[in-house]
C-alpha positions in Angstrom: 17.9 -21.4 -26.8 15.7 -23.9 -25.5 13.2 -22.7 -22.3 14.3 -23.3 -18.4 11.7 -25.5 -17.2 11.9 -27.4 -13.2 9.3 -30.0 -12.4 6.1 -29.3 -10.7 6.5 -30.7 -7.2 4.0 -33.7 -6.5 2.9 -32.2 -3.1 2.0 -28.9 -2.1 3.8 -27.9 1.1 1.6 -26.1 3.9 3.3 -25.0 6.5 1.6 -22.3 7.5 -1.3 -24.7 8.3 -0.1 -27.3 10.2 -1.5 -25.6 13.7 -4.3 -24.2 15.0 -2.1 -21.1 16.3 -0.2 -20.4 12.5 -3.9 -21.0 11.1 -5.0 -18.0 13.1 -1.6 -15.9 12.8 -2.1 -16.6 8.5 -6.1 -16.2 8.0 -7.5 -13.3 6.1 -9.4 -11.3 8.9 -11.2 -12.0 11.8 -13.5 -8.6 13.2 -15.2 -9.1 16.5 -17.2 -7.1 18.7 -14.3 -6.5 21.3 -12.4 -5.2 18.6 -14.9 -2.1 18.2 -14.5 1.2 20.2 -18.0 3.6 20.3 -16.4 7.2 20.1 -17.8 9.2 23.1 -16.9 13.1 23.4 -17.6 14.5 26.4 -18.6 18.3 27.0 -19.8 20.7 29.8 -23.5 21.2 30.3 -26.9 19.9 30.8 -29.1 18.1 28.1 -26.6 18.9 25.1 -26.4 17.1 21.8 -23.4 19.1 19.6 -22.7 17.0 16.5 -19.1 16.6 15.2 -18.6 18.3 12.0 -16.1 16.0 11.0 -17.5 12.6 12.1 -21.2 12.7 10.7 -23.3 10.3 13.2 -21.4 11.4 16.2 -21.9 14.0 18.9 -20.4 15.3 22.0 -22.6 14.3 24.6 -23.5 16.7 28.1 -22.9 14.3 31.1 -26.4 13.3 31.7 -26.8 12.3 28.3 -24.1 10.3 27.6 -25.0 8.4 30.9 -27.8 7.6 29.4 -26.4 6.6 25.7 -23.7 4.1 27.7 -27.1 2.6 29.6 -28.6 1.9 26.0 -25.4 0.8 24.2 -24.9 -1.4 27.8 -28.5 -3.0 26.7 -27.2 -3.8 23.4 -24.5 -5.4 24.6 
């Protein structure tokens, strides 16, 4: 039995590149900064800073200190 074999085509059809718009719907990944959240939990009192057990690097925030934490993350654009 002798192998199947078809011929290799002489050009390489792209057509999920022919546009700008199927470009973009077809690349790999594209991360910007309005794609981010910042994870803000809110909780009764006055100067409190209570970490989340199960998100390490986050706290719930008293009022007056998360007013101030969305004035510095404001600054940072």
């Amino acid at each position: 039995m002798r192998p199947i074999s078809a011929p290799v085509p002489a050009t390489r059809f792209r057509r999920m590149r022919r546009s700008a718009a199927l470009r973009a719907l077809a690349q790999e990944n594209h991360l910007s900064v309005g794609d981010l959240i910042w994870p803000v939990f809110v909780r009764d009192g006055v100067d409190v800073v209570e970490p989340v057990a199960s998100m390490p690097g986050v706290n719930r925030l008293s009022v007056d200190r998360v007013v101030k934490a969305a004035e510095d993350a404001a600054a940072l654009g």
